[in-house]
C-alpha positions in Angstrom: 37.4 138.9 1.4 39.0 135.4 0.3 42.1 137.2 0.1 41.7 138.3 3.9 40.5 134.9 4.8 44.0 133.6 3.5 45.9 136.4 5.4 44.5 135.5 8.4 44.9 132.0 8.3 48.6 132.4 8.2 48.3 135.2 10.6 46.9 132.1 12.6 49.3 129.4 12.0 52.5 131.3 11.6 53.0 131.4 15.4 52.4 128.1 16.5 55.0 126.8 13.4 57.2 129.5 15.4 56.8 127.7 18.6 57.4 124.7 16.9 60.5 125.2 15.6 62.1 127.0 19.0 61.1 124.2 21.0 63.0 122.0 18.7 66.1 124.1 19.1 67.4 122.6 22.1 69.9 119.6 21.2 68.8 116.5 22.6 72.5 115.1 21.7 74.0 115.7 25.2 70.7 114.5 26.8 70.8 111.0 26.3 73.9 108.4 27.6 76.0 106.8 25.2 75.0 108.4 21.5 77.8 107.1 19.9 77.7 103.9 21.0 76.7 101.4 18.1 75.2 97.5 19.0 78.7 95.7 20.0 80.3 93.4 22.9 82.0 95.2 25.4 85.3 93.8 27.0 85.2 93.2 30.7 87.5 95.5 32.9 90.5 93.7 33.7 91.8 93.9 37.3 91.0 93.6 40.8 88.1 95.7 42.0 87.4 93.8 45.6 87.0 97.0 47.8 89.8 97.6 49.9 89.6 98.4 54.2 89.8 101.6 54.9 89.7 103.7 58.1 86.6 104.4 59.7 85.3 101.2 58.1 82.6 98.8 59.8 83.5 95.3 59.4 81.2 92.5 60.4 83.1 89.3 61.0 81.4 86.1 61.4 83.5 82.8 62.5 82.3 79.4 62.3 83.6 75.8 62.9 82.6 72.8 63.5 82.7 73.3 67.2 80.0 76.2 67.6 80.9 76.4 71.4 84.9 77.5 70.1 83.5 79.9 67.8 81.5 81.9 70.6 83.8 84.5 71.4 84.6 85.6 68.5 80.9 86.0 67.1 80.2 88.2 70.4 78.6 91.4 69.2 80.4 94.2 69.3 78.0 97.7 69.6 79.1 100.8 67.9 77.9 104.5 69.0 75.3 105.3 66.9 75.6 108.0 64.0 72.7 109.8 65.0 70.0 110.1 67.2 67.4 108.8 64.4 69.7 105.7 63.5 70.7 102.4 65.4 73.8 101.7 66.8 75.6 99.2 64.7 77.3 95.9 65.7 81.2 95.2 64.2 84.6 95.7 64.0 85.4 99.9 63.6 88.5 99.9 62.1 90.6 102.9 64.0 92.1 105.9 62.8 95.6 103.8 62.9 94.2 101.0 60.7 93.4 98.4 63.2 90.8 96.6 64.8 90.5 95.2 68.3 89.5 91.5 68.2 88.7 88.9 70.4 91.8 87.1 72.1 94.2 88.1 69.1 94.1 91.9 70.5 95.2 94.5 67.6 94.9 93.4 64.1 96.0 95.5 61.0 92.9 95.8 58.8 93.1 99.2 56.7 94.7 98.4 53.7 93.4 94.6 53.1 90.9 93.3 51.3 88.5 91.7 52.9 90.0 88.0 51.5 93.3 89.1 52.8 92.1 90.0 56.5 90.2 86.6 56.2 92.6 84.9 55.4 95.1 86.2 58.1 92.5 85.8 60.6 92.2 82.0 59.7 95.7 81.4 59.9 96.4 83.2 63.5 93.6 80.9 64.8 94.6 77.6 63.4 98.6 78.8 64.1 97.6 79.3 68.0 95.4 76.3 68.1 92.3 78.7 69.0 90.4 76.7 66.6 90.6 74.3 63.7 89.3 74.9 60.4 87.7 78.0 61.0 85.6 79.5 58.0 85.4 83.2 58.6 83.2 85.6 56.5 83.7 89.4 56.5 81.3 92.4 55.1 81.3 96.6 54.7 79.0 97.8 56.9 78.9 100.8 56.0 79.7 100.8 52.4 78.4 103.4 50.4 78.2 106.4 47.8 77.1 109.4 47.5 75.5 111.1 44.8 75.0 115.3 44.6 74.1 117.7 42.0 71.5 117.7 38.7 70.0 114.5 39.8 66.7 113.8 40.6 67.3 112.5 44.8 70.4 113.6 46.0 70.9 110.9 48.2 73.3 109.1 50.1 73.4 105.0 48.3 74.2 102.3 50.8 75.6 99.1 48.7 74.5 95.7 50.5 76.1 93.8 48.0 79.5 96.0 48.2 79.5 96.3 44.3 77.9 98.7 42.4 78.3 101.3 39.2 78.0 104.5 38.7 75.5 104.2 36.3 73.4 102.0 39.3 74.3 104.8 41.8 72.8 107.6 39.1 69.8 105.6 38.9 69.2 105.2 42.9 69.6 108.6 43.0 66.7 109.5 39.8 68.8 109.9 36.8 70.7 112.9 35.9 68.5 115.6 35.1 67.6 118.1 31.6 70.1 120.6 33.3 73.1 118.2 34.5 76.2 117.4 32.5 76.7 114.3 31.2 79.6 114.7 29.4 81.6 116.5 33.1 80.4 114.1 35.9 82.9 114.7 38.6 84.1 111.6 40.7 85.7 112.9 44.3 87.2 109.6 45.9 89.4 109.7 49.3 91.9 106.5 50.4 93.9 106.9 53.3 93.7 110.5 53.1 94.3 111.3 50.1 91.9 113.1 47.8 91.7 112.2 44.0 89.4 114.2 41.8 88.3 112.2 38.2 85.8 113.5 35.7 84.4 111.4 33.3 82.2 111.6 30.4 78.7 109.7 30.4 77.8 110.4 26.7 81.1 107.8 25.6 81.3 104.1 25.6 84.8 105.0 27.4 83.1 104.9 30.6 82.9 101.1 30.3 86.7 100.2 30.4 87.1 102.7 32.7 88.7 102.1 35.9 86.5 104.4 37.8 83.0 102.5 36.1 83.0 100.5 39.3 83.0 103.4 42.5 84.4 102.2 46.0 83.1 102.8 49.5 82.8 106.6 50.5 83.1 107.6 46.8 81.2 110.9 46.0 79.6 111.6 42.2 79.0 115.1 41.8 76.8 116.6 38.2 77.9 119.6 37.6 74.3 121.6 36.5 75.0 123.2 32.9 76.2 126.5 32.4 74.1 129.5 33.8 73.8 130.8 30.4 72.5 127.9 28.6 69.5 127.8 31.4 68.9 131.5 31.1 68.6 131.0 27.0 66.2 127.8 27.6 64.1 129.8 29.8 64.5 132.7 27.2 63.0 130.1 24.5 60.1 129.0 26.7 59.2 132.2 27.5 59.2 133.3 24.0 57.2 129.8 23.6 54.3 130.7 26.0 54.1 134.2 24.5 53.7 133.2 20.6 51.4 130.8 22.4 48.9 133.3 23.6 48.9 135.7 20.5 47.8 132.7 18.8 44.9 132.2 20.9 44.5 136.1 20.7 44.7 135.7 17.0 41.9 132.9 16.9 39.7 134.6 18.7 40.0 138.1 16.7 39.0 135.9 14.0 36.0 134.0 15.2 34.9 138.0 16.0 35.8 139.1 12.8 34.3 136.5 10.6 31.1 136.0 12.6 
Protein backbone atom coordinates (compact mmCIF):
# COMPACT_ATOMS: atom_id res chain seq x y z
CA UNK A 1 0.00 0.00 0.00
CA UNK A 2 3.02 2.53 1.00
CA UNK A 3 4.56 1.38 -2.02
CA UNK A 4 1.41 2.69 -4.13
CA UNK A 5 1.14 5.71 -1.96
CA UNK A 6 4.87 6.52 -3.30
CA UNK A 7 3.87 5.73 -6.92
CA UNK A 8 1.27 7.95 -6.84
CA UNK A 9 2.81 10.75 -5.43
CA UNK A 10 5.17 10.99 -8.30
CA UNK A 11 2.44 10.08 -10.58
CA UNK A 12 1.26 13.52 -9.01
CA UNK A 13 4.20 15.74 -9.11
CA UNK A 14 5.96 14.39 -12.21
CA UNK A 15 3.72 16.60 -14.46
CA UNK A 16 3.71 19.79 -12.84
CA UNK A 17 7.97 19.45 -12.66
CA UNK A 18 7.14 18.82 -16.53
CA UNK A 19 5.43 22.08 -16.92
CA UNK A 20 7.97 23.58 -15.09
CA UNK A 21 10.66 22.93 -16.96
CA UNK A 22 8.92 23.68 -20.60
CA UNK A 23 7.90 26.93 -19.49
CA UNK A 24 11.43 27.62 -18.70
CA UNK A 25 12.44 26.69 -22.19
CA UNK A 26 11.87 29.86 -23.78
CA UNK A 27 15.17 32.18 -23.77
CA UNK A 28 14.59 35.28 -22.08
CA UNK A 29 18.18 36.47 -23.67
CA UNK A 30 16.66 38.24 -26.74
CA UNK A 31 13.76 39.61 -24.52
CA UNK A 32 15.43 42.10 -22.61
CA UNK A 33 17.55 45.43 -24.21
CA UNK A 34 20.98 45.64 -23.83
CA UNK A 35 22.24 42.01 -22.09
CA UNK A 36 25.60 42.62 -22.75
CA UNK A 37 25.95 45.82 -21.71
CA UNK A 38 28.02 46.00 -18.29
CA UNK A 39 27.87 49.36 -15.71
CA UNK A 40 30.16 51.97 -17.92
CA UNK A 41 30.07 55.67 -19.30
CA UNK A 42 28.92 56.02 -22.56
CA UNK A 43 30.54 58.59 -25.15
CA UNK A 44 28.23 61.16 -26.54
CA UNK A 45 27.53 60.94 -30.33
CA UNK A 46 29.63 63.33 -32.06
CA UNK A 47 28.00 65.52 -34.80
CA UNK A 48 25.21 67.59 -35.71
CA UNK A 49 21.81 66.14 -35.18
CA UNK A 50 19.55 69.66 -35.49
CA UNK A 51 16.75 68.31 -37.76
CA UNK A 52 17.01 69.51 -41.11
CA UNK A 53 13.81 71.34 -43.44
CA UNK A 54 12.36 69.22 -45.51
CA UNK A 55 9.44 69.38 -47.98
CA UNK A 56 6.02 69.25 -46.77
CA UNK A 57 7.34 70.72 -43.49
CA UNK A 58 5.28 73.13 -41.20
CA UNK A 59 7.42 75.89 -39.91
CA UNK A 60 6.16 78.35 -37.37
CA UNK A 61 8.17 81.52 -37.43
CA UNK A 62 7.83 84.09 -34.80
CA UNK A 63 9.65 87.61 -35.26
CA UNK A 64 10.17 90.01 -32.63
CA UNK A 65 11.91 93.49 -32.05
CA UNK A 66 11.92 96.09 -30.14
CA UNK A 67 9.28 97.87 -32.22
CA UNK A 68 6.27 95.32 -31.94
CA UNK A 69 4.24 97.54 -34.44
CA UNK A 70 7.43 96.55 -37.30
CA UNK A 71 7.14 93.05 -36.31
CA UNK A 72 3.27 92.68 -37.19
CA UNK A 73 3.37 91.48 -40.50
CA UNK A 74 5.49 89.06 -40.29
CA UNK A 75 3.79 87.34 -37.13
CA UNK A 76 0.30 87.39 -39.26
CA UNK A 77 -1.00 83.86 -39.09
CA UNK A 78 -0.83 82.00 -41.80
CA UNK A 79 -3.84 78.98 -41.86
CA UNK A 80 -3.12 75.68 -43.50
CA UNK A 81 -5.97 73.16 -44.92
CA UNK A 82 -6.55 70.86 -42.39
CA UNK A 83 -5.33 67.06 -42.58
CA UNK A 84 -8.60 65.82 -41.79
CA UNK A 85 -11.96 66.45 -40.98
CA UNK A 86 -11.31 65.40 -37.12
CA UNK A 87 -8.13 67.74 -36.85
CA UNK A 88 -7.60 71.60 -36.86
CA UNK A 89 -6.16 73.43 -39.51
CA UNK A 90 -2.75 74.51 -38.52
CA UNK A 91 -1.12 78.02 -38.74
CA UNK A 92 2.67 78.34 -40.44
CA UNK A 93 4.90 78.38 -43.17
CA UNK A 94 4.23 74.97 -45.53
CA UNK A 95 7.29 74.52 -47.10
CA UNK A 96 6.35 73.56 -51.05
CA UNK A 97 7.11 70.74 -52.97
CA UNK A 98 10.14 73.07 -54.58
CA UNK A 99 11.60 73.77 -51.11
CA UNK A 100 10.34 77.16 -50.48
CA UNK A 101 8.14 79.11 -48.45
CA UNK A 102 6.18 82.21 -49.23
CA UNK A 103 6.89 84.97 -46.60
CA UNK A 104 5.74 88.16 -45.87
CA UNK A 105 7.29 91.03 -47.97
CA UNK A 106 10.54 88.91 -48.85
CA UNK A 107 8.22 86.70 -51.22
CA UNK A 108 9.95 83.11 -51.94
CA UNK A 109 12.49 81.89 -49.55
CA UNK A 110 14.50 78.61 -49.89
CA UNK A 111 13.85 76.59 -46.78
CA UNK A 112 14.18 72.66 -47.58
CA UNK A 113 17.49 71.86 -46.98
CA UNK A 114 18.35 74.33 -43.88
CA UNK A 115 18.33 73.91 -40.45
CA UNK A 116 16.22 75.77 -38.76
CA UNK A 117 19.44 78.16 -37.37
CA UNK A 118 20.41 78.54 -40.95
CA UNK A 119 16.80 79.79 -42.21
CA UNK A 120 16.99 82.05 -39.05
CA UNK A 121 19.67 83.34 -39.62
CA UNK A 122 19.09 84.24 -43.32
CA UNK A 123 15.82 85.57 -42.43
CA UNK A 124 17.57 88.04 -39.88
CA UNK A 125 19.93 89.17 -42.27
CA UNK A 126 17.42 89.90 -45.36
CA UNK A 127 15.55 92.13 -42.79
CA UNK A 128 18.30 94.10 -41.23
CA UNK A 129 19.98 94.18 -45.07
CA UNK A 130 16.57 95.89 -46.46
CA UNK A 131 16.05 97.96 -43.43
CA UNK A 132 12.66 96.08 -42.78
CA UNK A 133 13.68 95.96 -39.27
CA UNK A 134 16.48 96.28 -36.85
CA UNK A 135 17.61 93.69 -34.60
CA UNK A 136 15.08 91.27 -35.29
CA UNK A 137 15.18 88.00 -33.06
CA UNK A 138 13.41 85.37 -35.00
CA UNK A 139 12.47 81.85 -33.54
CA UNK A 140 11.47 78.97 -35.81
CA UNK A 141 9.78 75.31 -34.81
CA UNK A 142 8.60 71.79 -36.73
CA UNK A 143 5.18 71.66 -36.66
CA UNK A 144 4.63 68.78 -37.59
CA UNK A 145 7.55 66.80 -36.49
CA UNK A 146 7.07 63.34 -35.92
CA UNK A 147 7.71 59.47 -35.99
CA UNK A 148 6.12 56.63 -36.54
CA UNK A 149 6.17 53.50 -34.87
CA UNK A 150 4.56 49.90 -36.47
CA UNK A 151 4.89 46.40 -35.73
CA UNK A 152 5.36 44.04 -32.28
CA UNK A 153 4.75 47.03 -30.15
CA UNK A 154 2.19 47.49 -27.76
CA UNK A 155 0.31 51.01 -29.56
CA UNK A 156 1.18 51.36 -32.93
CA UNK A 157 0.97 54.91 -32.99
CA UNK A 158 1.98 57.85 -34.80
CA UNK A 159 4.61 60.07 -31.99
CA UNK A 160 4.44 63.79 -32.50
CA UNK A 161 7.88 65.43 -30.94
CA UNK A 162 7.16 68.97 -29.26
CA UNK A 163 10.54 69.21 -28.36
CA UNK A 164 11.87 68.15 -32.07
CA UNK A 165 14.35 65.72 -30.29
CA UNK A 166 13.72 62.34 -29.40
CA UNK A 167 15.23 58.52 -29.50
CA UNK A 168 14.22 55.58 -30.54
CA UNK A 169 14.30 54.06 -27.46
CA UNK A 170 11.68 57.26 -26.28
CA UNK A 171 9.59 56.59 -29.53
CA UNK A 172 9.43 52.56 -28.48
CA UNK A 173 8.27 53.57 -25.21
CA UNK A 174 5.41 56.08 -26.49
CA UNK A 175 4.38 53.50 -28.48
CA UNK A 176 4.27 50.48 -25.32
CA UNK A 177 7.49 48.76 -25.55
CA UNK A 178 8.32 46.11 -28.05
CA UNK A 179 6.40 43.16 -27.38
CA UNK A 180 7.29 38.97 -26.29
CA UNK A 181 6.94 38.38 -30.15
CA UNK A 182 9.02 41.50 -31.71
CA UNK A 183 12.69 41.42 -32.66
CA UNK A 184 14.94 43.24 -30.85
CA UNK A 185 17.89 42.32 -32.36
CA UNK A 186 16.18 43.36 -36.45
CA UNK A 187 14.34 46.68 -35.72
CA UNK A 188 14.00 48.18 -39.11
CA UNK A 189 14.48 52.08 -39.44
CA UNK A 190 12.71 53.35 -43.00
CA UNK A 191 13.76 57.17 -43.18
CA UNK A 192 12.98 59.41 -46.44
CA UNK A 193 15.04 63.01 -47.28
CA UNK A 194 14.26 64.64 -50.28
CA UNK A 195 13.04 61.66 -51.87
CA UNK A 196 15.12 59.45 -51.27
CA UNK A 197 14.42 56.20 -49.25
CA UNK A 198 17.16 54.73 -46.85
CA UNK A 199 16.35 51.49 -45.20
CA UNK A 200 18.69 50.82 -41.69
CA UNK A 201 18.29 47.93 -39.25
CA UNK A 202 19.65 48.02 -36.07
CA UNK A 203 20.08 45.82 -33.20
CA UNK A 204 18.39 46.81 -29.70
CA UNK A 205 19.98 43.98 -27.64
CA UNK A 206 23.79 45.87 -28.26
CA UNK A 207 25.20 48.88 -26.60
CA UNK A 208 26.06 49.77 -30.42
CA UNK A 209 22.87 51.40 -30.65
CA UNK A 210 24.25 54.21 -28.53
CA UNK A 211 26.98 55.67 -30.90
CA UNK A 212 24.86 55.06 -33.52
CA UNK A 213 24.03 57.61 -35.92
CA UNK A 214 20.48 56.55 -36.34
CA UNK A 215 19.91 56.54 -31.98
CA UNK A 216 18.48 59.99 -32.54
CA UNK A 217 15.41 59.54 -35.51
CA UNK A 218 14.39 62.69 -37.60
CA UNK A 219 11.05 64.10 -38.64
CA UNK A 220 8.83 61.55 -40.73
CA UNK A 221 11.17 58.71 -39.65
CA UNK A 222 9.33 55.27 -39.51
CA UNK A 223 10.47 52.24 -36.88
CA UNK A 224 9.14 49.14 -37.99
CA UNK A 225 9.53 45.47 -35.37
CA UNK A 226 9.65 42.91 -37.39
CA UNK A 227 7.25 40.06 -35.21
CA UNK A 228 9.53 36.83 -34.79
CA UNK A 229 9.53 34.09 -37.00
CA UNK A 230 6.18 32.18 -37.59
CA UNK A 231 7.76 29.11 -36.41
CA UNK A 232 9.08 30.19 -33.27
CA UNK A 233 5.33 31.43 -32.33
CA UNK A 234 3.78 28.26 -33.51
CA UNK A 235 6.55 26.17 -31.11
CA UNK A 236 5.67 28.72 -28.11
CA UNK A 237 2.10 28.01 -28.61
CA UNK A 238 3.05 24.24 -29.09
CA UNK A 239 4.80 24.56 -25.40
CA UNK A 240 1.76 26.24 -23.78
CA UNK A 241 -0.51 24.05 -25.05
CA UNK A 242 1.47 21.12 -24.01
CA UNK A 243 1.61 23.39 -20.57
CA UNK A 244 -2.20 23.56 -20.02
CA UNK A 245 -2.61 19.86 -20.95
CA UNK A 246 0.07 18.37 -18.27
CA UNK A 247 -1.85 20.91 -16.28
CA UNK A 248 -5.08 19.25 -16.21
CA UNK A 249 -3.90 15.53 -16.00
CA UNK A 250 -2.44 16.73 -12.88
CA UNK A 251 -5.60 17.91 -11.49
CA UNK A 252 -7.11 14.60 -13.03
CA UNK A 253 -4.37 12.75 -11.20
CA UNK A 254 -5.19 14.57 -7.79
CA UNK A 255 -8.42 13.93 -7.83
CA UNK A 256 -8.14 9.97 -8.77
CA UNK A 257 -6.24 10.00 -5.70
CA UNK A 258 -8.39 11.77 -3.16
CA UNK A 259 -10.99 8.84 -4.75
CA UNK A 260 -8.67 6.24 -4.40
CA UNK A 261 -7.33 6.86 -0.96
CA UNK A 262 -10.56 7.87 0.70
Amino acid sequence: MILKKNYLRCFIVAPVLICCFLMSCVSTQKAVYFNNLPDTVIAPLQGNFEPVIQKNDILQITVSSLNPEDATVFNAPVALSATSSNSPAAAGYLVSEQGFIQYPVLGQVKAAGLTKEQLTNYLRDELNNRKLMKDPVISIRLLNYRVTVLGEVGKPTVVNVTNEKITILEALGMAGDITIYGKKENVLLIRDVDGQRTVKRLNLNSDEIFSSPYYYLKSNDIVYVEPVKAKVINAQGNRQTIALVLSGLSVLVVLMAQVIFK
